[in-house]
One Martini backbone bead per residue (centre of mass of N, CA, C, O) as a GRO file, in nm:
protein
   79
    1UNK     BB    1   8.925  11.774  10.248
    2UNK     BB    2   9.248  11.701  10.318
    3UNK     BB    3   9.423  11.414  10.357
    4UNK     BB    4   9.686  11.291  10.553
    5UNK     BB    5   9.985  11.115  10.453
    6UNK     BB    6  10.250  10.934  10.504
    7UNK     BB    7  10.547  10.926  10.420
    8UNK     BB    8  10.727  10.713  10.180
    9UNK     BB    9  11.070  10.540  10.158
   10UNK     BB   10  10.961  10.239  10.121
   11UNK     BB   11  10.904   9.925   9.986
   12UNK     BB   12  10.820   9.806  10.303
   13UNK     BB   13  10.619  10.034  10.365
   14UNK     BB   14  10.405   9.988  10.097
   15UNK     BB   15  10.376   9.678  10.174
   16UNK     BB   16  10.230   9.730  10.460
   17UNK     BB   17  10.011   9.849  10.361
   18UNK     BB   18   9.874   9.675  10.180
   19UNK     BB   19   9.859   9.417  10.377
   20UNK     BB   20   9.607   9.524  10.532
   21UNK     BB   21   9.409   9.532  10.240
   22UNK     BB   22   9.433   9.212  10.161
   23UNK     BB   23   9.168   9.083  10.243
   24UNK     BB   24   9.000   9.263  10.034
   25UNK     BB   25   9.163   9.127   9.801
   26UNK     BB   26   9.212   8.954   9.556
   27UNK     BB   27   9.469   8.816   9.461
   28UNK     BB   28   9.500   8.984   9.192
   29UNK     BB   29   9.489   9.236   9.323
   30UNK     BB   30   9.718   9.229   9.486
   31UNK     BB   31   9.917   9.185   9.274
   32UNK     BB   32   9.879   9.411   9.071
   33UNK     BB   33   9.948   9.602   9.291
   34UNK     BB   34  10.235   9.548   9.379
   35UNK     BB   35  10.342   9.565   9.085
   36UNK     BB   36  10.309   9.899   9.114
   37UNK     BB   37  10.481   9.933   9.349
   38UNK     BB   38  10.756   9.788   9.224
   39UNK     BB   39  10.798   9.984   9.020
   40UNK     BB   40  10.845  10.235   9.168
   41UNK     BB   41  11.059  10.158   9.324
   42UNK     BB   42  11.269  10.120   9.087
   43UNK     BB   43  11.238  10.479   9.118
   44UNK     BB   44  11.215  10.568   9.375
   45UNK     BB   45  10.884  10.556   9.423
   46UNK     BB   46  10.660  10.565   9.678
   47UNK     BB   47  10.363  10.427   9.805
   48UNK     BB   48  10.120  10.534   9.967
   49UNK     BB   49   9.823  10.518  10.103
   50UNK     BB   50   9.643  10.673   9.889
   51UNK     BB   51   9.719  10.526   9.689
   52UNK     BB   52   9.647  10.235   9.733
   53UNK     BB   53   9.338  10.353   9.787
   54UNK     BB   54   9.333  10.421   9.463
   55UNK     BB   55   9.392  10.116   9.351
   56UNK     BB   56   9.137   9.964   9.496
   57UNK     BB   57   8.947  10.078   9.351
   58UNK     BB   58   9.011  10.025   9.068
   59UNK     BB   59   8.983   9.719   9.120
   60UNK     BB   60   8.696   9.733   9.226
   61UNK     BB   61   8.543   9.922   9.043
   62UNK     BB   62   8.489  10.238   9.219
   63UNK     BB   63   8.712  10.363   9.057
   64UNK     BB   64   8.855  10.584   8.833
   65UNK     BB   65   9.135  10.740   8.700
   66UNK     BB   66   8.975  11.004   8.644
   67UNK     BB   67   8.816  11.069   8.896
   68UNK     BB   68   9.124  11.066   9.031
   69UNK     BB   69   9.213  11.340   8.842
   70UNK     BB   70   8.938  11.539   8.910
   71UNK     BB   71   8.993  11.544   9.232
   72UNK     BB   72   9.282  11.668   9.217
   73UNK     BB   73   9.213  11.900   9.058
   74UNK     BB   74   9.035  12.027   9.252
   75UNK     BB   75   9.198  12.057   9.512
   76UNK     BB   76   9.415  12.189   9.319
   77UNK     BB   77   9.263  12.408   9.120
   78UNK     BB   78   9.232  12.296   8.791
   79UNK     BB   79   8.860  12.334   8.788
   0.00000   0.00000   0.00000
């Protein structure tokens, strides 16, 4: 089941989001990801919760790009 996430429309949304679970990850993680948030938002594309943890999934190596890909398209049926 998907679960729905609200979507954002500023980056000071997504850092906002991102702020929540700065406690979890060291600074290096903390940056990298605002720093992927920070690119998107200069094309006007804001990053939800569901980005920022599977961002954070990643810094933490829980998972892959491919396995969080393999998952939108299963959701997706694309698989």
């Amino acid at each position: 089941m998907l679960q729905n996430y609200k979507e954002v429309y500023s980056l000071e949304e997504s850092l906002n989001i991102l702020n929540k679970y700065a406690n979890e990850l060291t600074e290096e993680q903390y940056n990298n990801i605002k720093s992927i948030i920070c690119g998107f938002a200069i094309e006007d594309m804001y990053l939800n919760e569901e980005d920022i943890l599977n961002g954070i999934d990643i810094q933490k190596n829980n998972k892959t790009f491919l396995e969080i890909t393999q998952n939108y398209k299963t959701q997706w049926g694309c698989l």
